[in-house]
C-alpha positions as CSV (number, residue, x, y, z in Angstrom):
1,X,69.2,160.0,39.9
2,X,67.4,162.4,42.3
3,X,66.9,159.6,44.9
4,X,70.9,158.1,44.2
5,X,72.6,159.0,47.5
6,X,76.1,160.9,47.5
7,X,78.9,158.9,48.0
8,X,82.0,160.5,50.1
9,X,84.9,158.7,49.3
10,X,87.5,160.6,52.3
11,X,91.4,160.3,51.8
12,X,93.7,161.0,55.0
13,X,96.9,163.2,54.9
14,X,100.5,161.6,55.9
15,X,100.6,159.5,58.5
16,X,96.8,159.8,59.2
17,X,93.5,157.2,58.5
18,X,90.4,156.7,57.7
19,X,89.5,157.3,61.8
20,X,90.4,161.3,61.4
21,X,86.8,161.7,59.4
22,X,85.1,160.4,62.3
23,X,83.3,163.6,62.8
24,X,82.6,164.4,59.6
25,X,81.4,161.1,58.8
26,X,78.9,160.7,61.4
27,X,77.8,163.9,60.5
28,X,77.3,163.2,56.7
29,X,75.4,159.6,57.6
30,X,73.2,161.2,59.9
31,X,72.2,163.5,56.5
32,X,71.8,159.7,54.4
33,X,75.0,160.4,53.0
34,X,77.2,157.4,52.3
35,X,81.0,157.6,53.5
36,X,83.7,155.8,53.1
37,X,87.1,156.5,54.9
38,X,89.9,154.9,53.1
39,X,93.1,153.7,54.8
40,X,96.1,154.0,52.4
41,X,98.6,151.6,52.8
42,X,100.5,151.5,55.7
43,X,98.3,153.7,57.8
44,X,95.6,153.6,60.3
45,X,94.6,149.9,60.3
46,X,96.6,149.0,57.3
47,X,99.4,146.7,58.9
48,X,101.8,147.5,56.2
49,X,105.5,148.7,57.5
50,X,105.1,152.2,55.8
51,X,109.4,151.5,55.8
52,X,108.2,148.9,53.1
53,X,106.4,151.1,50.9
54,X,108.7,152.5,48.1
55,X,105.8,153.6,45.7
56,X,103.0,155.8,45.2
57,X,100.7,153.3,43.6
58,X,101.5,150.7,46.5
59,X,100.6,153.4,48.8
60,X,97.3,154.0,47.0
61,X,96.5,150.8,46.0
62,X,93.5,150.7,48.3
63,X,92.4,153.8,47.3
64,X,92.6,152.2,43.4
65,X,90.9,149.2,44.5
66,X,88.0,151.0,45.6
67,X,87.4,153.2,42.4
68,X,88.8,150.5,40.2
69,X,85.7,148.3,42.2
70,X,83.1,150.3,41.4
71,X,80.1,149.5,39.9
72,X,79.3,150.3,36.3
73,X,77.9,154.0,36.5
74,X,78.9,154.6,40.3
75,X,80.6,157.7,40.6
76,X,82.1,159.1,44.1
77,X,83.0,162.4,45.6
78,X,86.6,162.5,46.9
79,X,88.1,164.6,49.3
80,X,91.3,164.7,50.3
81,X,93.1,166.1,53.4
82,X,96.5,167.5,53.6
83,X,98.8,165.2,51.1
84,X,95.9,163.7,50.6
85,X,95.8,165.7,47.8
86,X,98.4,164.0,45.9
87,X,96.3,160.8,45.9
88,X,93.3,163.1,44.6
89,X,95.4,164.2,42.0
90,X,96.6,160.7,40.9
91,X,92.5,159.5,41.2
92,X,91.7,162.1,38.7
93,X,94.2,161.1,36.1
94,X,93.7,157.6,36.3
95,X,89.9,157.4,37.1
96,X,88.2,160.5,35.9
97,X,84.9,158.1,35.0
98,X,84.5,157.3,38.2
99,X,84.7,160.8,39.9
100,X,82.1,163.0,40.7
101,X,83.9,165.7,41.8
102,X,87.0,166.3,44.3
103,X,86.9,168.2,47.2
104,X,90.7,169.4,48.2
105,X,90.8,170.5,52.3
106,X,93.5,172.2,53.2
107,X,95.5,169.9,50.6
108,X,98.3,169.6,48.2
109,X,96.9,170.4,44.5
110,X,99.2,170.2,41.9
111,X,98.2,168.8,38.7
112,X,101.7,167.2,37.7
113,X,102.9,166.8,41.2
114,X,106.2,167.9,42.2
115,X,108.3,168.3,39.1
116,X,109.6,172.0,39.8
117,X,111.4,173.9,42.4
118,X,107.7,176.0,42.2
119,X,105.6,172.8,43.0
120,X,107.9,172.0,45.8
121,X,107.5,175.8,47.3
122,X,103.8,175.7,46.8
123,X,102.8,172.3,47.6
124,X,105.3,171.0,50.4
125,X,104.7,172.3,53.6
126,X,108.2,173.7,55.6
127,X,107.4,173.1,59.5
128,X,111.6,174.2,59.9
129,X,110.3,177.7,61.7
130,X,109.3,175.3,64.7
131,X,112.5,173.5,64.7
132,X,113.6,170.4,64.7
133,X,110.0,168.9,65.1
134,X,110.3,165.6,62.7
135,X,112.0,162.0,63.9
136,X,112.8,160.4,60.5
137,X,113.1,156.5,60.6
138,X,115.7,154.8,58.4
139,X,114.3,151.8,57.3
140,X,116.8,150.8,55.1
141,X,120.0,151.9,57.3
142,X,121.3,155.3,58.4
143,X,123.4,156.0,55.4
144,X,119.8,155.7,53.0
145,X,117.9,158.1,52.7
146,X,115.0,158.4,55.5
147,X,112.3,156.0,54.8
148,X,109.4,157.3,57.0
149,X,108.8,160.1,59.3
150,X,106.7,161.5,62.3
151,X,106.1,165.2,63.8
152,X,107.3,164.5,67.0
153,X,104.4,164.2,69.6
154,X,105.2,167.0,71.8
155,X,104.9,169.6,68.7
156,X,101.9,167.9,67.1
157,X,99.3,169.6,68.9
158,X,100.9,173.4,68.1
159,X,101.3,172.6,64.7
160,X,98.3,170.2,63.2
161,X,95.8,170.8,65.9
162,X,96.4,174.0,67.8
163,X,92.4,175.2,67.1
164,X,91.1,171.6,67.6
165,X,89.5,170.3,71.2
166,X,92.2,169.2,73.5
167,X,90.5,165.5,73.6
168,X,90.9,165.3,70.1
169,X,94.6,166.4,69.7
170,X,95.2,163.5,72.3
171,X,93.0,160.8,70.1
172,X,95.5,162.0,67.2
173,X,98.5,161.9,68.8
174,X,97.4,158.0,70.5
175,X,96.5,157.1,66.4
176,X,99.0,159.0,64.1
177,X,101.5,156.6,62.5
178,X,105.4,157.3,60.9
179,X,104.0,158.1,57.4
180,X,106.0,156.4,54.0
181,X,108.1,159.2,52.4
182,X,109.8,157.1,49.3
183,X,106.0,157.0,47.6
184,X,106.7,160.9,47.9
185,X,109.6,161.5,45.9
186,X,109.7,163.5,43.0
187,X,106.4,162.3,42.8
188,X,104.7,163.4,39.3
189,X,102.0,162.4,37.3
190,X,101.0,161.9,34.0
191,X,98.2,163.2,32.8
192,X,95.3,160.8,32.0
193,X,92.2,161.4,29.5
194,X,89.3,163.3,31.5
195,X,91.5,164.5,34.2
196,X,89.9,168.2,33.3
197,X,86.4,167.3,33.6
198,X,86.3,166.2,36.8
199,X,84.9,169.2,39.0
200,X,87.4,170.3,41.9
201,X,86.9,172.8,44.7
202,X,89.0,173.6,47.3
203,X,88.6,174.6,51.0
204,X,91.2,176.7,52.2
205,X,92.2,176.7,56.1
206,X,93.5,180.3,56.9
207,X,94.7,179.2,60.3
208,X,96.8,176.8,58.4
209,X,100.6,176.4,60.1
210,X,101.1,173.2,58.1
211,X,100.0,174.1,54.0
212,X,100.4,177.9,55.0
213,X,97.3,179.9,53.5
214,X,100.2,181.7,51.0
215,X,100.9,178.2,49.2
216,X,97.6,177.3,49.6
217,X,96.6,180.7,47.1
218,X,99.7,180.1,44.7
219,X,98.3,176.4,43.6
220,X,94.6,177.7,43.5
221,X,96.3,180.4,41.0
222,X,98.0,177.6,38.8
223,X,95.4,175.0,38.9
224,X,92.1,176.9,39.6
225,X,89.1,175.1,40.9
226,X,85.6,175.7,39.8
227,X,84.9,176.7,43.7
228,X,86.6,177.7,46.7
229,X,85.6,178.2,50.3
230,X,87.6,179.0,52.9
231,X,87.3,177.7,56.6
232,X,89.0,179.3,59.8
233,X,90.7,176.6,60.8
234,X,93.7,175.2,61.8
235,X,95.0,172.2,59.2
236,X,92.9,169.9,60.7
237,X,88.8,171.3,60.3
238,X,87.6,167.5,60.7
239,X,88.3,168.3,64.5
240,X,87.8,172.2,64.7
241,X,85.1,173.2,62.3
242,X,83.5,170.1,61.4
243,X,80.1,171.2,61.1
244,X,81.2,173.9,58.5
245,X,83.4,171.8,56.9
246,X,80.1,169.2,56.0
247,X,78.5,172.3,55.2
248,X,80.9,173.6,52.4
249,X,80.9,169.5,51.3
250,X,77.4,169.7,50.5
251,X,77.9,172.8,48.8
252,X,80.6,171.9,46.7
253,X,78.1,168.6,46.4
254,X,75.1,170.5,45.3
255,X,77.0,172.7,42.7
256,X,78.2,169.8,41.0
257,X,74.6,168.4,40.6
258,X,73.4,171.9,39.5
259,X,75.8,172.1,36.9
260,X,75.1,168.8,35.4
């Protein structure tokens, strides 16, 4: 066991991919880490029509298929960015076995997803103080309700990436992608056997202007983690702090291995 190498399983937010980890997992290989940087469905290089995805285990069905492929006593370390979260969440419940531990970054945690009026104010981010900063795309006609939706480019930089290098605010905003909202609502879970013993830490962002660093506290109060570090950073650290972000990884790594 003390030779088996970690396994980073890393989970984008909405309308991200796999390619937002690039930092982190060059950094993480470079320490004979391995890393693997899921694209959920319609997203990064997944060429699903996120207007075609309705729910949240078609959104997460690569995600699934990874842990569900898994060899016998393989366990990975997920961490999840953003909404992100949610598919964390959903991992635990219905693949405790095969979880070493899960690593939330400035992301959703909410152990029964949005089922109350308090898991909406906690856990869903309100960008309305910027304005009117998201186009919505109505898949199914204008009089449905909207089936995917964008932060318009010109405010993505001031509200995702505002502490992150200019060259990578532009590589985001050339990559980012409408992101599915039907898989999103009233999205709750039911609670599988295990979901409790898989380890969870949390890494809070307190430059956050996304998951604001006062929601953030309110789910660490309802669902508290084992550990929780805290980054300053804006909602994206894989560009801004990405060398502290590994760091707090391997942390949140090495306490899990202490403890067992």
């Amino acid at each position: 066991m003390e030779s088996e190498k970690l396994h980073f399983v890393m989970v984008h937010g909405f309308g991200h991919g796999g390619w937002c980890w690039y930092k982190i997992r060059t950094l993480l290989e470079e320490l004979d880490c391995k890393v693997t940087c899921v694209d959920l469905k319609g997203s990064a290089m997944d060429a699903s029509d996120p207007n075609t995805i309705f729910t949240f285990q078609d959104y997460n069905k690569p995600l699934m298929d990874l842990l569900s492929n898994l060899t016998h006593n393989e366990k990975v370390i997920l961490v999840g960015h953003s909404a992100g979260g949610n598919s964390l969440t959903y991992a635990i419940h219905k693949f405790a076995n095969k979880i070493r531990m899960a690593i939330y970054v400035a992301a959703t945690m909410l152990k029964h997803g949005f089922v109350t009026p308090q898991d909406y104010e906690d856990g869903d981010p309100d960008l309305s103080v910027y304005g009117d900063v998201c186009k919505k795309i109505y898949g199914l006609g204008a009089d449905q309700p909207a089936t995917s939706m964008i932060i318009k480019e010109e405010f993505q930089r001031k509200i995702l990436y505002h502490l992150s290098s200019k060259e990578d605010s532009t590589l985001a905003g050339m990559l980012v992608r409408p992101g599915p909202l039907r898989p999103f609502a009233g999205l709750g879970f039911t609670e599988g056997a295990g979901a409790d013993s898989v380890p969870r830490v949390y890494i809070k962002t307190l430059q956050d202007r996304v998951l604001k660093p006062e929601q953030q506290e309110a789910m660490l109060k309802r669902w508290p983690p084992s550990l929780v570090f805290a980054l300053e950073s804006d909602h994206s650290p894989f560009f801004s702090t990405p060398t502290h972000l590994v760091a707090f990884l391997l942390k949140a790594a090495a306490s899990v291995n202490t403890a067992t």
